[in-house]
C-alpha positions as CSV (number, residue, x, y, z in Angstrom):
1,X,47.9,99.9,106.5
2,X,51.2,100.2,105.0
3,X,54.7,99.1,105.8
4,X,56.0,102.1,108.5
5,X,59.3,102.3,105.5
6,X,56.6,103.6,103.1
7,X,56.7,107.0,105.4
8,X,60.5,107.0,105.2
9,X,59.6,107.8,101.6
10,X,56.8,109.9,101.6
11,X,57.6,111.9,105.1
12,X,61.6,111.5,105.6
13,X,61.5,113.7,108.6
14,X,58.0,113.2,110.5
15,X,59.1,112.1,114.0
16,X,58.5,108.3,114.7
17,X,59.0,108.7,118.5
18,X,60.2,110.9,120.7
19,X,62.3,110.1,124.1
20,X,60.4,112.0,126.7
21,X,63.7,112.5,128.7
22,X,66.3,113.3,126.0
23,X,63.9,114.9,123.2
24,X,66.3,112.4,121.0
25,X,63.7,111.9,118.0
26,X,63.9,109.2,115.2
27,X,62.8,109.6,112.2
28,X,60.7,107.7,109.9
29,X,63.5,107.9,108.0
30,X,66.0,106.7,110.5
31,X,63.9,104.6,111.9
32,X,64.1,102.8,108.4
33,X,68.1,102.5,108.1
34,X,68.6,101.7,111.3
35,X,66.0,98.5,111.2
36,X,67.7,97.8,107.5
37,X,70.9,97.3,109.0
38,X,69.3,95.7,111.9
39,X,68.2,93.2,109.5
40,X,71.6,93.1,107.8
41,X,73.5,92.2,111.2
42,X,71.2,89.4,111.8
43,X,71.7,87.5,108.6
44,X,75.2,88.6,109.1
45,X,75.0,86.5,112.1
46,X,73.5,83.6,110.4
47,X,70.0,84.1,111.8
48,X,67.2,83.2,109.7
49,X,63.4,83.3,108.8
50,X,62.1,81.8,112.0
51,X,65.4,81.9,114.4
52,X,65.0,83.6,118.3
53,X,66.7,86.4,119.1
54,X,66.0,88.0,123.0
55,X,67.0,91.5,124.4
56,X,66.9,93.0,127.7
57,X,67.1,97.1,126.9
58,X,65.6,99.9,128.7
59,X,63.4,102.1,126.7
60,X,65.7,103.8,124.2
61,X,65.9,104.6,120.9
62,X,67.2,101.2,119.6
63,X,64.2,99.4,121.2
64,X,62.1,99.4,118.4
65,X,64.9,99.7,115.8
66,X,65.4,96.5,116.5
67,X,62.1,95.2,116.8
68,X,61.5,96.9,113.2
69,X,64.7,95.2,112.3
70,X,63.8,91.5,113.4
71,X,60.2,92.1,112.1
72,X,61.5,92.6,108.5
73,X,63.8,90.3,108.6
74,X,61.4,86.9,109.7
75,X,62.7,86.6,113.4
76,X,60.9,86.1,116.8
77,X,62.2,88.2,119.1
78,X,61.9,87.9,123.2
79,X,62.4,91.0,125.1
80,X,63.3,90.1,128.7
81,X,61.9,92.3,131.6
82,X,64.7,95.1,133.0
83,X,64.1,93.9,136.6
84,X,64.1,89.9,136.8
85,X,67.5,88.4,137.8
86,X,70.3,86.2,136.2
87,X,68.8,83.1,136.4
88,X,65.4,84.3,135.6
89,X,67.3,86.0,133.0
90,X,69.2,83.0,131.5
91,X,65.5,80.4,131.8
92,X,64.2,82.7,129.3
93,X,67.4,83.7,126.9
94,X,67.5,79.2,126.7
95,X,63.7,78.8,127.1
96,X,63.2,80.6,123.9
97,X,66.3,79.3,122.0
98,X,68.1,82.8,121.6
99,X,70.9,82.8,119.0
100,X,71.6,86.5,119.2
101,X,70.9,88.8,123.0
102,X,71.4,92.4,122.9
103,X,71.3,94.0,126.4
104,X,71.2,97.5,127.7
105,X,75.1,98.4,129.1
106,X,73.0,99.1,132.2
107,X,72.0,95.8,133.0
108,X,75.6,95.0,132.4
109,X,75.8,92.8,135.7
110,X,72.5,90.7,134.8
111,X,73.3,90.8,131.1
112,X,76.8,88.9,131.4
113,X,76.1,86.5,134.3
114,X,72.8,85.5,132.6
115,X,74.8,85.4,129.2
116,X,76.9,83.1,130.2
117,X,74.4,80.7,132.1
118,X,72.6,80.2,128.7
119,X,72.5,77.5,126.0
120,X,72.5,78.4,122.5
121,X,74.2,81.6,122.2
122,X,76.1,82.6,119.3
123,X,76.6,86.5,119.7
124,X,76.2,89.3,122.4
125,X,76.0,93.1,121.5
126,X,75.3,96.1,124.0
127,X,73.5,99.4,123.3
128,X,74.4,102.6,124.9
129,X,77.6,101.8,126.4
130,X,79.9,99.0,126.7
131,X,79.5,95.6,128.5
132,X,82.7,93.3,129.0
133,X,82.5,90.6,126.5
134,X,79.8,91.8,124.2
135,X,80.2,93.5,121.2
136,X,78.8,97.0,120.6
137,X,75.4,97.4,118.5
138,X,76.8,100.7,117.5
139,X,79.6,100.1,116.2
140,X,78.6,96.9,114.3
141,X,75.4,98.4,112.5
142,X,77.9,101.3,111.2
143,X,79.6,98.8,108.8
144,X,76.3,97.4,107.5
145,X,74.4,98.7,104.3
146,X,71.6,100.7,105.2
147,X,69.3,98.7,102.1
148,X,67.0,96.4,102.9
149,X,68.2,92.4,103.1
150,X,67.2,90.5,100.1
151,X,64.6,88.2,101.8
152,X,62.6,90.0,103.8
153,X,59.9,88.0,105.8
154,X,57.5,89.2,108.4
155,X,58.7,88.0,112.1
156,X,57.4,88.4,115.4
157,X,57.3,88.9,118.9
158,X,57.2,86.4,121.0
159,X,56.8,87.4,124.8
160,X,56.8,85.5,127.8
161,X,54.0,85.7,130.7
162,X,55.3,87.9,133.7
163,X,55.6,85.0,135.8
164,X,53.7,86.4,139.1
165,X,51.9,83.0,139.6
166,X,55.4,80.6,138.3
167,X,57.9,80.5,135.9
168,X,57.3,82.6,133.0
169,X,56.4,81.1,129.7
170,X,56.6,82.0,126.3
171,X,53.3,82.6,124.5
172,X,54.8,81.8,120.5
173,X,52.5,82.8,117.4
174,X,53.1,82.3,114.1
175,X,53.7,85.2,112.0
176,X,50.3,85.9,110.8
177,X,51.5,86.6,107.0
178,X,54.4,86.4,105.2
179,X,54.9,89.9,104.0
180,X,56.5,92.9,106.0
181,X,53.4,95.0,104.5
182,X,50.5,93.0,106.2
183,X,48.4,94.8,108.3
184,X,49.3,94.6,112.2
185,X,46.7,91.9,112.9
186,X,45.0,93.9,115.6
187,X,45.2,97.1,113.3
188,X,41.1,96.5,112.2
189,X,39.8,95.6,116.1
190,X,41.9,97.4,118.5
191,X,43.4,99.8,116.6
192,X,40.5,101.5,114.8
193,X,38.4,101.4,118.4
194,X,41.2,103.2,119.7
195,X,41.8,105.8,116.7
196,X,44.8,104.9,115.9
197,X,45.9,106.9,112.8
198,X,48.1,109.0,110.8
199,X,47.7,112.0,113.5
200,X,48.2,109.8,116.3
201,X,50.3,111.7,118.8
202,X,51.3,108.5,121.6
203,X,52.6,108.6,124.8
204,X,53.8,105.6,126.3
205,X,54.6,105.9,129.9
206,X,55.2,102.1,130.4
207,X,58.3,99.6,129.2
208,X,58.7,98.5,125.5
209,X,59.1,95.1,127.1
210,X,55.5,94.7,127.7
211,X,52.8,93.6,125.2
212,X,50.6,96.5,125.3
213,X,53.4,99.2,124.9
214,X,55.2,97.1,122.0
215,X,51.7,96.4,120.2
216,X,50.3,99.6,120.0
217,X,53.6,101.4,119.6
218,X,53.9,99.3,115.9
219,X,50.8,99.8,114.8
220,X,50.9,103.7,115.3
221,X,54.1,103.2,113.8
222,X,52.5,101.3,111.2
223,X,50.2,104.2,110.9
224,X,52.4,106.5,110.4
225,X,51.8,108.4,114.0
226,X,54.4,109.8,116.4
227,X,55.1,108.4,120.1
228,X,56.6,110.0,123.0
229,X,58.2,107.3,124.6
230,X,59.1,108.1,128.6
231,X,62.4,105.9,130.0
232,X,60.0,105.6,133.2
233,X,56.9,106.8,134.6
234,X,56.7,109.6,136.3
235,X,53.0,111.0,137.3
236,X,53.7,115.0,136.9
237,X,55.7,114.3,134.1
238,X,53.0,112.4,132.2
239,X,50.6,115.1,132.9
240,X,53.3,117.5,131.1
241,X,54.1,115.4,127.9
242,X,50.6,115.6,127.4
243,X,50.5,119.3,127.6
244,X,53.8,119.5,125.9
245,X,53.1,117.3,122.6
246,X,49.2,117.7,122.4
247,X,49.2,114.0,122.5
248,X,45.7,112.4,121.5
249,X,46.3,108.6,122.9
250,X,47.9,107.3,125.8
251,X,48.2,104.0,127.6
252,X,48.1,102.6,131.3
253,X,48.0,100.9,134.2
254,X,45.7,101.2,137.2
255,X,48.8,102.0,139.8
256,X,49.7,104.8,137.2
257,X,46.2,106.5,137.9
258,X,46.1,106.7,141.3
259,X,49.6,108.0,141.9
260,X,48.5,111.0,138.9
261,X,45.1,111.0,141.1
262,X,47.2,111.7,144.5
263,X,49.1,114.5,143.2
264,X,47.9,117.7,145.1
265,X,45.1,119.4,143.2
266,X,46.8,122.3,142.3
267,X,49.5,119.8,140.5
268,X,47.0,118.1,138.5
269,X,44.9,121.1,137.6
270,X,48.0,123.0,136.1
271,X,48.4,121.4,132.7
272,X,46.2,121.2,129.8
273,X,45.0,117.7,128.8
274,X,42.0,118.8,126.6
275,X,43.5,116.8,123.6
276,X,43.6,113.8,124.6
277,X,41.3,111.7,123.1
278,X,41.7,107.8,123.9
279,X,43.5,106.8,127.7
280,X,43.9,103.0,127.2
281,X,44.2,101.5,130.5
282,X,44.7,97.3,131.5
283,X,47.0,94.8,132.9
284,X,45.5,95.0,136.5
285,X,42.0,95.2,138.2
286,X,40.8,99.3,138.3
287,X,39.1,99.8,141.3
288,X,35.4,101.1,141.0
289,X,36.5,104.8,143.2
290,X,39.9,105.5,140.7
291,X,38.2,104.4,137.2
292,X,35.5,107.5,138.3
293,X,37.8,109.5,139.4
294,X,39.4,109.4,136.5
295,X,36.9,109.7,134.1
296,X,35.4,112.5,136.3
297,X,39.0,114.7,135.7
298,X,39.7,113.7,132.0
299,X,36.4,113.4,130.8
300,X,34.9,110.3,128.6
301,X,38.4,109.4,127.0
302,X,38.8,106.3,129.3
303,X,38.6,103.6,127.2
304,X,39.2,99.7,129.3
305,X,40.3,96.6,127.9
306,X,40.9,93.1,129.1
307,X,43.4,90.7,127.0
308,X,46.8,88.6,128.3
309,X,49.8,87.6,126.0
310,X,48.0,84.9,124.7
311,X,46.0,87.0,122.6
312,X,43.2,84.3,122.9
313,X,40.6,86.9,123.8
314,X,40.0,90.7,123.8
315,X,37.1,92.7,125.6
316,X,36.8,96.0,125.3
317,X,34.6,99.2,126.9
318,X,34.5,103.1,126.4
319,X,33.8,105.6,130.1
320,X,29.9,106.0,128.7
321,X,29.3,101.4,128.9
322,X,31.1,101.3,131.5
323,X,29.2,104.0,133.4
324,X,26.1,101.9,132.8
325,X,28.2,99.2,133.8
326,X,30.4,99.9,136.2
327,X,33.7,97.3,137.3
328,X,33.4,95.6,133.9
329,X,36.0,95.1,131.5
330,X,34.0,94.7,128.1
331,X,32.4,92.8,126.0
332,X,34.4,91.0,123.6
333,X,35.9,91.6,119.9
334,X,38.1,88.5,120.0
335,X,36.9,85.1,121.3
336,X,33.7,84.2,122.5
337,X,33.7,85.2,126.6
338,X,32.4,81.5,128.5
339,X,32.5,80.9,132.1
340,X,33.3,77.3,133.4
341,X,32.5,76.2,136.5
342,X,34.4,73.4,138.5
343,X,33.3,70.4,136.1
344,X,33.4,72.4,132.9
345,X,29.7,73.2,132.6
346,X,29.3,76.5,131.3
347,X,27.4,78.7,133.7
348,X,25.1,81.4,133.5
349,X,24.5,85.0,133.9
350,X,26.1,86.4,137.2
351,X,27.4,83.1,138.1
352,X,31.6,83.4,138.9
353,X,33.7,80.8,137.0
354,X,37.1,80.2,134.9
355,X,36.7,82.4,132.4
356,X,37.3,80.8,128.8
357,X,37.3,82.4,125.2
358,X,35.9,80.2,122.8
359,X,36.6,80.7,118.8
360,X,39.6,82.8,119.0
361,X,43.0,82.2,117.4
362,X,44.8,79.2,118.8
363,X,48.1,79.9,120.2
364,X,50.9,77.5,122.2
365,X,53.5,78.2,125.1
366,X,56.5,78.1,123.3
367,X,57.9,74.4,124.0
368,X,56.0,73.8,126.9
369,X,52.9,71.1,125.4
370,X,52.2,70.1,129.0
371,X,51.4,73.7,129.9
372,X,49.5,74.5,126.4
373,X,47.3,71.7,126.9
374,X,46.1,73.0,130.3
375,X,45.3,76.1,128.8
376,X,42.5,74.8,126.4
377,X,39.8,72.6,127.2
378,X,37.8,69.6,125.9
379,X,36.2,72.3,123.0
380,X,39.1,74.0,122.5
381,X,37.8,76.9,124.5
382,X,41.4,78.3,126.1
383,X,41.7,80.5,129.6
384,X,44.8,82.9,130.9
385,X,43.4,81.9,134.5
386,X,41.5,84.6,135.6
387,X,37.6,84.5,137.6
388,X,34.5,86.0,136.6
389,X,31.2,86.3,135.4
390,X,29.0,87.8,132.3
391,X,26.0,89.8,133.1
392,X,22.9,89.6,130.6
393,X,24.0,91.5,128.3
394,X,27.4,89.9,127.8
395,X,29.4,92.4,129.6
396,X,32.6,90.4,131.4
397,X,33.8,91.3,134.8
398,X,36.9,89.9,136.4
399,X,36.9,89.0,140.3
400,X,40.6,88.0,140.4
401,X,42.9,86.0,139.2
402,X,42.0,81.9,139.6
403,X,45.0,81.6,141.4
404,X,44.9,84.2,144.1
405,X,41.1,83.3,145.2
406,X,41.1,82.7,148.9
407,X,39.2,80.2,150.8
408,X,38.6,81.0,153.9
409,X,35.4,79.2,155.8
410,X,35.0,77.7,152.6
411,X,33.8,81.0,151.3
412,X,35.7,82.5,148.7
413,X,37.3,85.6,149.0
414,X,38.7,87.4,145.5
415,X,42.0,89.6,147.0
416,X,41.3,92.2,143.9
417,X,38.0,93.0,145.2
418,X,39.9,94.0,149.0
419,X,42.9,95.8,146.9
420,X,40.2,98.3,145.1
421,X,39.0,99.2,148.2
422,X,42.3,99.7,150.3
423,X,44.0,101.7,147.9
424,X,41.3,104.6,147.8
425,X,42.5,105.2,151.3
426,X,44.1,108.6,151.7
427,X,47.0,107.4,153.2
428,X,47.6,104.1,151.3
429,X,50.2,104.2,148.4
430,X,49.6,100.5,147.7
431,X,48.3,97.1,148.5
432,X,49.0,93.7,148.3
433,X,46.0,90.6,149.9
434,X,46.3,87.4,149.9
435,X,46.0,84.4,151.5
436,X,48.1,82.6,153.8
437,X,47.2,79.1,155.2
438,X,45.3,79.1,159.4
439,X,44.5,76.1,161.4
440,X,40.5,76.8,161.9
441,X,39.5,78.3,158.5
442,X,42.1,77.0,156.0
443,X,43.2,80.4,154.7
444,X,43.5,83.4,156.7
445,X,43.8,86.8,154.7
446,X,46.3,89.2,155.2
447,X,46.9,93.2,153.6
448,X,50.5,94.2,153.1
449,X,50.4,98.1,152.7
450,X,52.5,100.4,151.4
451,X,52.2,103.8,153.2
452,X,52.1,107.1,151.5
453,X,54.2,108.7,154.4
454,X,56.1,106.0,156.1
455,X,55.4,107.7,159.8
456,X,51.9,106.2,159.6
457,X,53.2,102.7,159.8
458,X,52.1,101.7,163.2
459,X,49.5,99.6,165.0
460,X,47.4,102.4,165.0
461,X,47.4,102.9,161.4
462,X,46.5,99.0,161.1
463,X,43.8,99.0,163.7
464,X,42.0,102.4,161.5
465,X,42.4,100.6,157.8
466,X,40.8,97.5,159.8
467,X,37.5,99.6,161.3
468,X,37.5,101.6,158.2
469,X,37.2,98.1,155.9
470,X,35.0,96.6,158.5
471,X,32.3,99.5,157.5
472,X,32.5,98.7,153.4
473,X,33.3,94.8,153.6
474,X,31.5,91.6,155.1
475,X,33.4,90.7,158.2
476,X,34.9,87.9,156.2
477,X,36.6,89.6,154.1
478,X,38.2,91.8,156.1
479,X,41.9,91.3,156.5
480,X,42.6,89.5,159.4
481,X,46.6,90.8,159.5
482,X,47.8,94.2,158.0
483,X,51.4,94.6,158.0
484,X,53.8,97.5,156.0
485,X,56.0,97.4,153.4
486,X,58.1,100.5,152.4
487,X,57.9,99.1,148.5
488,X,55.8,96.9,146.8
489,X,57.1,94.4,144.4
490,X,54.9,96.0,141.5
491,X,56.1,95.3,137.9
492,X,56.2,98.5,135.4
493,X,53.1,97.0,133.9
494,X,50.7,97.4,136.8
495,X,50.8,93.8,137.8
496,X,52.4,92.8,141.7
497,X,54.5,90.4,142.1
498,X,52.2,89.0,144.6
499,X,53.8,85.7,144.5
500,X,56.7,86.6,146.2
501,X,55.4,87.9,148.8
502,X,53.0,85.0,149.2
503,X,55.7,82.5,149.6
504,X,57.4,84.8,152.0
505,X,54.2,84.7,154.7
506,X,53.7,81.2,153.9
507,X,57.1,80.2,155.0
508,X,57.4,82.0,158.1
509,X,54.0,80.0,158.8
């Protein structure tokens, strides 16, 4: 797989990636100066081969100039989610020892409290508009040569766990080469079971910020394919890109199906989807009801896979294994899948556990040995702290994350397996269980619903989820509370910020 510059050469004007909103297209070609000067500024700014650099930017076109930039130029670079706040802001812009932060002039307020709460910080620059105090990217990269810098190195990314079960931390590899022409190192597994290739037509509904949407947007880069980047999801207007650009791959999260799958019919039947040929979809447990639902509407172009950050393990299924195996998420081309149970024995078929990849890439949590060596075991097996089990076959399925596991009567209770149920309700928008501490059982579990129509947040609307559940679950697992939200604190990536509202109920207790 070449260097994406090589297309510069070969195909000036081919479109890189698109912004769904704007239609602003970059070029392989611009694409090319811009990370060139990119790389210029930072040695400018006397960072080197193996010096952080963070940013906090909203989809946009500079996103991935600057990734592009940093990669050539031997940096690690952090981008910081759009929605935490200063001081989650400021933990990570120190955690991961940030010489250089460029923010979006949107996040102006974040960007210059958080700024100034951090160690280490040598320069500040804003992109598409001004922020007091920081210098614009703009403007700067326009006095910079356009060449490439004299010592180009391969960097990388280096992103930080979402933090919905504590502070976030930073998973840190080492570049995996030394030249800007390796091959993305998941271009030979992922990216050829996806079909990632020179016709690759990409839409990417979810933030640059993420590791799925930053991955695969390099290595169709890398391919030489085009991606339609959208600033934020919309479910109509997804349907329509696809229409629009005949795009062939896509990738998402469970919350992003079911809002396309509750569109009226008419609304989803009106646009043409026939070429899409690969709909990645992770980050969050798919519930049994929307994975056939969708495979039922699109056809056999569902394609499921279960990974983290850490990178220490990858499963992977297409719609026609998991239709013979329906709720799993793979079986695995990274890492041996092992379950542990409570003593570190490994168990066996159909028996739930820590689940554990053995023989995959080590990794560490960027200057945080306390919390890396938790992560491995005795063999050097390492977990991202989810539950499941492997059927004969080898096929993994996920119950929840370790974490969120309720025990209740000293029978455990898995939140995700409640969640897939709730939201296939016709008037749920979205979910929340989890488990809040009771006198008698030591955990009592409670549903936090969002509403599609806000008028059907009443008592009575509680009492019919609870009868309804009652005649699909075991009595125990039946929420024992249901209360309403208006909004649920959902990250763009699919996962909830379930944390939150777990310390909320467990305070009031």
């Amino acid at each position: 797989m070449p260097h994406f510059s090589s297309y510069a050469t070969e195909t000036p004007d081919r479109p890189a990636y698109i912004l769904a909103n704007s239609a602003e297209t970059v070029t392989y070609a611009e694409l090319d100066r811009r990370s060139n000067q990119i790389a210029q500024l930072l040695r400018d700014s006397g960072i080197e081969r193996g010096d952080h650099i963070a940013m906090m930017m909203k989809n946009c076109a500079e996103f991935l100039q600057v990734a592009q930039g940093a990669l050539r130029a031997g940096v690690i670079f952090t981008p910081i989610s759009t929605h935490l706040k200063q001081d989650e802001t400021a933990y990570i812009i120190t955690n991961c020892k940030a010489k250089l932060f460029i923010a979006s002039a949107s996040l102006a307020e974040v960007a210059t409290a958080a700024a100034a709460a951090s160690a280490g910080l040598n320069r500040c620059l804003s992109v598409g508009g001004e922020i007091a105090g920081f210098e614009s990217l703009e403007a700067q990269l326009e006095q910079l040569p356009a060449t490439p810098i004299a010592d180009e190195f391969l960097g990388a990314p280096m992103l930080y766990s979402s933090g919905t079960t504590g502070k976030p931390k930073g998973v840190y590899w080492q570049p995996h080469a030394e030249s800007i022409h390796a091959d993305h190192p998941m271009s030979g597994s992922v990216g050829a079971f996806f079909g990632f290739g020179v016709d690759t037509v990409y839409l990417s509904p979810a933030p640059l910020y993420h590791a799925a949407p930053l991955h695969y947007n390099l290595m169709v880069l890398g391919m030489g394919g085009t991606s339609i980047i959208m600033e934020q999801f919309d479910p109509v207007q997804s349907l329509a890109l696809i229409e629009q650009y005949r795009a062939t791959h896509s990738q998402w999260v469970p919350i992003m199906f079911v809002r396309m799958l509750k569109l009226p019919e008419e609304e989803r039947e009106r646009y043409d989807l026939s070429s899409m040929k690969c709909a990645i979809h992770a980050a969050a447990p798919c519930p049994i009801d929307v994975k056939e639902a969708m495979i039922n509407w699109w056809g056999p172009v569902i394609v499921e896979y279960y990974s983290g950050s850490e990178g220490n393990g990858f499963t992977i299924i297409d719609s026609a294994n998991w239709l013979t195996h329906k709720g799993s998420v793979g079986q695995a081309i990274i890492g041996q899948p092992r379950i542990l149970g409570e003593n570190g024995e490994v168990l066996g078929p159909g028996e739930v556990g820590d689940v554990y990849f053995a023989e995959s890439r080590p990794f560490e949590y960027f200057d945080e040995p306390e919390k890396t060596r938790e992560a491995f075991n005795d063999q050097g097996w390492s977990t991202m702290g989810d539950v499941g089990y492997l059927d004969e076959e080898g096929f993994l399925y996920l119950t929840d994350r370790k974490n969120f596991t309720i025990i209740t009567g000293g029978v455990n209770v898995y939140p995700a397996e409640i969640e897939g149920l709730l939201i296939t309700h016709d008037k749920v928008a979205d979910v929340a269980v989890f488990g809040v501490p009771h006198p008698e059982f030591g955990e009592e579990v409670v549903a936090v619903v969002q509403p599609l129509d806000w008028k059907d947040a009443t008592d009575e609307m509680a009492e019919e989820l609870s009868l309804w559940m009652r005649e699909r679950l075991s009595s125990v697992k039946v929420p024992r509370r249901i209360d309403f939200l208006q909004e649920l604190p959902r990250m763009d990536n699919g996962k909830l910020y379930k944390r939150h509202l777990q310390d909320a109920y467990r305070a009031a207790v």
